[in-house]
N, C-alpha and C positions, 0 to 999 in steps of 0.2 A: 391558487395553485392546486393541483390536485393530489389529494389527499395521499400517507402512505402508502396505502393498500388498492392505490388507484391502478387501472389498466385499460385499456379496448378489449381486455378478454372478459373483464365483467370481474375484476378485482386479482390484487395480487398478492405475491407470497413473500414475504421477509426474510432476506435471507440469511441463516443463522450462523453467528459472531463464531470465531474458530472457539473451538474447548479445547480441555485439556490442561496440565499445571502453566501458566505461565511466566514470564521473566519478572522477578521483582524489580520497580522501579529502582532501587537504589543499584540495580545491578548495569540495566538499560544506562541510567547514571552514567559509572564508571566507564563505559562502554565509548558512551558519546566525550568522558572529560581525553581518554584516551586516546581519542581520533583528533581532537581536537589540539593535544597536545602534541602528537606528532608529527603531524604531517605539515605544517606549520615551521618546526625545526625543521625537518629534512629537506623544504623546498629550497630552501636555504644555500645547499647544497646539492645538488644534479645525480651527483656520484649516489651518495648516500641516499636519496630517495628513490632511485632505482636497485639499491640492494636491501632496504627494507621493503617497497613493493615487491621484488621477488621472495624476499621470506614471508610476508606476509601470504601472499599465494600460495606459497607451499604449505603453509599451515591451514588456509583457507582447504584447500583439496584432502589435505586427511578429516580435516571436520568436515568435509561431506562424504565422507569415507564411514567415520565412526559416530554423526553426531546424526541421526536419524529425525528425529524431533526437538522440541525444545526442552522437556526434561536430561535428554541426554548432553545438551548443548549448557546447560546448569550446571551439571556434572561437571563435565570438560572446563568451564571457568571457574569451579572451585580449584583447580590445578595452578590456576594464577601463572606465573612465568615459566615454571616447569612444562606447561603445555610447549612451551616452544623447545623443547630438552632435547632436538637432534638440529637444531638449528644455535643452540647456547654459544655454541663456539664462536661461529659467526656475526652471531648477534653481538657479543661483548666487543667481539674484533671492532664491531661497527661504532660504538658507541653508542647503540639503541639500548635500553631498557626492554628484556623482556618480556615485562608485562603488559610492556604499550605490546609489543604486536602479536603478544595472543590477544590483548583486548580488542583489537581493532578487527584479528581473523573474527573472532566470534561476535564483532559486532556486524560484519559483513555475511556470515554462514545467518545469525536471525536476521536478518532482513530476507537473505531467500528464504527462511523455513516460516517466514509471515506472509507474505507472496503466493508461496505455494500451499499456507493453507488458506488465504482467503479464495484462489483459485477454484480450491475442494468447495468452500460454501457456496460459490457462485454456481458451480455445478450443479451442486446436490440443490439449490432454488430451482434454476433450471428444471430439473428431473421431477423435483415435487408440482411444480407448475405446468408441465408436461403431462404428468399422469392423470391431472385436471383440466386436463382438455384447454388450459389459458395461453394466449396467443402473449402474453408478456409479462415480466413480472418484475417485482423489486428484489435484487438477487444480492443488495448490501446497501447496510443503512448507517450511519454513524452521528447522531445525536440525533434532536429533537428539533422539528420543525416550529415550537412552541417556544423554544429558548433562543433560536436565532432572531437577531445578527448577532447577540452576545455570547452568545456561544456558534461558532461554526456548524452548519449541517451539510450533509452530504447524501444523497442516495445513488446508486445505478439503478435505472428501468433497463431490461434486457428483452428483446424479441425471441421469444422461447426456439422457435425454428432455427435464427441467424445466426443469434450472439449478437445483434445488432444493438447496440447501447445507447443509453443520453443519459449523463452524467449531471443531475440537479445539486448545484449547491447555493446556499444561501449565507451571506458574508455581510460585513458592516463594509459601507461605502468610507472613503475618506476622513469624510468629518465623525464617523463612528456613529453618527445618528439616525441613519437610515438604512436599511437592509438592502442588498442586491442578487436580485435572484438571476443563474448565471443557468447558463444551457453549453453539456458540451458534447459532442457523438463523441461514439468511442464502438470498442469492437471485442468482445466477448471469444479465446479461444475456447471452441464446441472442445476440445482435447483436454491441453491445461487448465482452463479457466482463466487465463492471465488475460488482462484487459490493456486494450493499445487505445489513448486516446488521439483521438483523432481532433476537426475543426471546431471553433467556436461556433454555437449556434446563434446565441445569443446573451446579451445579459437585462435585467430589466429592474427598475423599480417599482412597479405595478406587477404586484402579486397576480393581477389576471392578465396583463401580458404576458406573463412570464407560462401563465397556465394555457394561453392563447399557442403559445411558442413551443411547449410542449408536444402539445396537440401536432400540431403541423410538424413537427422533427420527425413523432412515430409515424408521420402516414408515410417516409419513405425518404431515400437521399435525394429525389430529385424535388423534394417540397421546398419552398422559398423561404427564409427565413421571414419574422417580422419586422415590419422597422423600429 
C-alpha cells in the first residue's frame, strides 16, 4: 500500500491534528454516560422524548450562540445543570434531570465544534499542498499504519483541485487475525472542509491490491474497481 506521504503529485502533506485546549476524557465520559442515560428513558415514552428533544435543542442553539470553541464549551459544562437555568422549570415539570440535558446539548455542540475543526485542517492541507504545486495530498491521518489491524488506521487522500477523496482504512477482519485494507471515495467540501462519504471502492487482503486499488480510484470516477 502506498506509503503516508504517498501521491501522483510526487508526495504528500499530513494534515495537521486540530490544536488548541481539548475536552478531557473524563469529561467526553460524562457526556456519552448522559446520552446514554437518557434517551433510553425517554423512548420509553413519546411525550417525554419530544419535550426533552425540544429542550435539548434550545440549549444546543444558545451553545452555538456562546460556546465558540472548545475551551468556551469547558466553561459552559462546568455549569453542570444550571446551564439549563431558563429551561429548570420545565425540565423538573418533566421529570428529566438537568444535567442529563446540558450534558447531552454539549455533548452534541462538540461533535459540531470537532467537525468543524477537522474541516479547518483539511483545508488548510489542501492550501499547503496547493501552494506546492501537488495534484493530492493526505489532508488527515489517524493512527499508524504500523500498528494496524490492532490498532485501527485511517487516512483521507484528497485531489487538491476537487476535494475529490479515497478514504484508506485498515481494520482486523473477523477472526481478528488478519488486517483489511478498505477503499472508500468520498468528497471534500472546497468551503467547509466537511467530507461526504460517498461508494465502496473496495476492500482487500493483500496490501498490494489494496495499493493496486488505490491507484486506479485516483485516476478518476469513471476507473473500474479491482476484483
Amino acid at each position: 500500500m502506498a506509503g503516508t506521504g504517498s501521491g501522483p503529485g510526487g508526495g504528500g502533506i499530513s494534515g495537521a491534528q486540530p490544536g488548541g485546549p481539548g475536552i478531557p476524557p473524563a469529561v467526553l465520559r460524562s457526556w456519552d454516560k448522559a446520552e446514554a442515560g437518557l434517551f433510553p428513558l425517554v423512548m420509553a415514552r413519546p411525550d417525554l422524548y419530544q419535550q426533552s428533544v425540544s429542550m435539548i435543542e434550545r440549549l444546543l442553539g444558545r451553545l452555538r450562540e456562546t460556546c465558540p470553541d472548545l475551551p468556551a464549551l469547558l466553561a459552559a459544562h462546568e455549569r453542570g445543570g444550571d446551564l439549563a437555568a431558563e429551561d429548570l422549570g420545565e425540565v423538573a415539570a418533566a421529570g428529566i434531570a438537568p444535567d442529563l440535558v446540558a450534558a447531552a446539548a454539549c455533548a452534541m455542540r462538540y461533535r459540531e465544534l470537532v467537525a468543524a475543526l477537522a474541516g479547518q485542517g483539511r483545508l488548510a492541507a489542501l492550501a499547503r499542498a496547493r501552494d506546492r504545486g501537488l495534484s493530492w495530498a493526505v489532508v488527515e491521518e489517524t493512527g499508524s499504519p504500523d500498528r494496524a489491524p490492532y490498532v485501527p488506521y485511517q487516512r483521507i487522500e484528497a485531489e487538491v483541485a476537487t476535494g475529490r477523496a479515497i478514504i484508506v482504512s485498515i481494520e482486523p477482519d473477523e477472526t481478528l487475525s488478519r488486517a483489511v485494507h478498505r477503499l472508500d471515495r468520498g468528497q471534500i467540501d472546497l468551503v467547509t472542509g466537511g467530507l461526504r462519504i460517498g461508494e465502496v471502492v473496495g476492500s482487500y487482503l493483500d496490501p498490494d491490491a489494496a495499493a493496486s486499488g488505490l491507484q486506479q480510484a485516483r485516476g478518476g470516477p469513471a476507473a473500474a474497481p479491482p476484483a
